[in-house]
C-alpha positions as a Markdown table, in Angstrom:
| # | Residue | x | y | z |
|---|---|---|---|---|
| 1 | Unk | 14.7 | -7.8 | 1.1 |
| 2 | Unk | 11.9 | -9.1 | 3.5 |
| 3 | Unk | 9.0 | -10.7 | 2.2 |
| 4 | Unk | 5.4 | -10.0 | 3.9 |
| 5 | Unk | 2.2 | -12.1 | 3.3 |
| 6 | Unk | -0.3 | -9.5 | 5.5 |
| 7 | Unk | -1.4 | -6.2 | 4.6 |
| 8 | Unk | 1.3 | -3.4 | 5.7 |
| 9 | Unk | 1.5 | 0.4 | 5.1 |
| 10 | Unk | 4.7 | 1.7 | 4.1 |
| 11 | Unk | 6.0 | 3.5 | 5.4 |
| 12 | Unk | 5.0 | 3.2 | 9.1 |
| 13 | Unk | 3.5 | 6.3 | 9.8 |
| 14 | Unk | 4.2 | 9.4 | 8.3 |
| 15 | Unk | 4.5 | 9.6 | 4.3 |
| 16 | Unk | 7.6 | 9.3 | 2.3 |
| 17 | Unk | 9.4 | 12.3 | 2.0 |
| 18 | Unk | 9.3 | 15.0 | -1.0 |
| 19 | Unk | 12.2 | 13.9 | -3.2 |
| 20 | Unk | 11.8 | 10.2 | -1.6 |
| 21 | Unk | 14.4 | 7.5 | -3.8 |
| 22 | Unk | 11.6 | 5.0 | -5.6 |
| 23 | Unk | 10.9 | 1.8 | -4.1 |
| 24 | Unk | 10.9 | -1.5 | -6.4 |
| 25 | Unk | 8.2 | -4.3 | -5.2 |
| 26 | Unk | 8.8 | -7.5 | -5.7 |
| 27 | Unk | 5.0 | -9.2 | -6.5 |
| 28 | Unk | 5.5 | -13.4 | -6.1 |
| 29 | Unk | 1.4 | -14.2 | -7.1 |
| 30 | Unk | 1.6 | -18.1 | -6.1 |
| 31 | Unk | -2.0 | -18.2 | -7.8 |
| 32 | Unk | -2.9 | -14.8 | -5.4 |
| 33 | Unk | -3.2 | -11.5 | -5.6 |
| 34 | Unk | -1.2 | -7.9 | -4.0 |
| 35 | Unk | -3.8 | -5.0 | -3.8 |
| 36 | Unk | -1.7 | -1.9 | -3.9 |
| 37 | Unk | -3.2 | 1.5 | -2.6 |
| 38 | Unk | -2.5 | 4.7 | -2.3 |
| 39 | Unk | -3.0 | 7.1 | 0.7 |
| 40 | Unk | -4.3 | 10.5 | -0.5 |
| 41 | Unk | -3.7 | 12.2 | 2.4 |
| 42 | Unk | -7.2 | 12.6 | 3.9 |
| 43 | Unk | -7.6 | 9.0 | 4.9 |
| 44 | Unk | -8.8 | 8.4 | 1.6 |
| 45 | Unk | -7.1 | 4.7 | -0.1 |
| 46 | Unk | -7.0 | 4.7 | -4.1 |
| 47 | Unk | -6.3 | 1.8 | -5.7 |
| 48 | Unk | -3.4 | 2.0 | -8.2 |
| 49 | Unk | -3.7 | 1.4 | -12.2 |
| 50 | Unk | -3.9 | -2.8 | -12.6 |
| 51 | Unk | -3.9 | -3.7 | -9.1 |
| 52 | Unk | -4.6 | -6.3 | -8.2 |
| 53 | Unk | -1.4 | -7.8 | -9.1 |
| 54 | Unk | -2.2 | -11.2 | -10.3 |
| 55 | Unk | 1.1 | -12.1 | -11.7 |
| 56 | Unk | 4.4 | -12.3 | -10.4 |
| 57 | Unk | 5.7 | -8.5 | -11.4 |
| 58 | Unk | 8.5 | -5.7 | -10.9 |
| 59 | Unk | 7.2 | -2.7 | -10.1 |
| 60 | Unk | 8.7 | 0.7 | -9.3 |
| 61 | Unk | 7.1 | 3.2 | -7.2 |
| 62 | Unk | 7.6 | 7.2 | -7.0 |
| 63 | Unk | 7.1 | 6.9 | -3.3 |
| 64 | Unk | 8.0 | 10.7 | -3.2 |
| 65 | Unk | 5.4 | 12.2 | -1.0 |
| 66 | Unk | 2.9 | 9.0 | -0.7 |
| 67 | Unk | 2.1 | 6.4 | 1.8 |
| 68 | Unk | 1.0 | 2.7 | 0.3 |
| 69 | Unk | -0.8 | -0.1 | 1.8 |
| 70 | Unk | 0.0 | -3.6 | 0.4 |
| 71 | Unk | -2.9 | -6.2 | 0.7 |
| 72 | Unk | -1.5 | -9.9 | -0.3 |
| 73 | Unk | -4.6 | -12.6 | -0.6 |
| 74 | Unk | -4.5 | -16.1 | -1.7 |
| 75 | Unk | -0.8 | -17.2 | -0.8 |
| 76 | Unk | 0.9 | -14.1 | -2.5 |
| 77 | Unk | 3.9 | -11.9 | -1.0 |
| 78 | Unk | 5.4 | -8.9 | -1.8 |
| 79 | Unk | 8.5 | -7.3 | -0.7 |
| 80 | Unk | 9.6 | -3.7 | -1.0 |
| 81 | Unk | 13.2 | -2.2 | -1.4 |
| 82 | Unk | 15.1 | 1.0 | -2.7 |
């Protein structure tokens, strides 16, 4: 699994789709943060419950239907995988 240290939607362009497997991200914090947000399909971004991530975490996502953008800050990475 790649890890990324800039912001990135996922996926690259159009949403995942209906019935989509769900995606585990992988949060290193190293004393940072990982904003995760959801598209709501008008252009409008929604934070998800607890993000920031502040802690190193495991996290599985129902990608089914949804487009994310990842924002690292401070030195922190994520990486995303099936």
């Amino acid at each position: 699994m790649n890890k990324y240290s800039t912001t990135m939607i996922l996926p690259n362009g159009a949403a995942y789709s209906k019935g989509a497997t769900p995606k585990t991200v992988i949060i290193d914090a190293n004393c940072g943060s990982v904003k995760i947000e959801a598209n709501m399909g008008d252009g409008t971004w929604i934070e998800l419950p607890d993000s920031p991530y502040s802690a190193d975490s495991v996290i599985r996502l129902d990608v089914s239907g949804t487009q994310f953008r990842f924002t690292p800050a401070a030195g922190a990475t994520f990486a995303v995988g099936g």
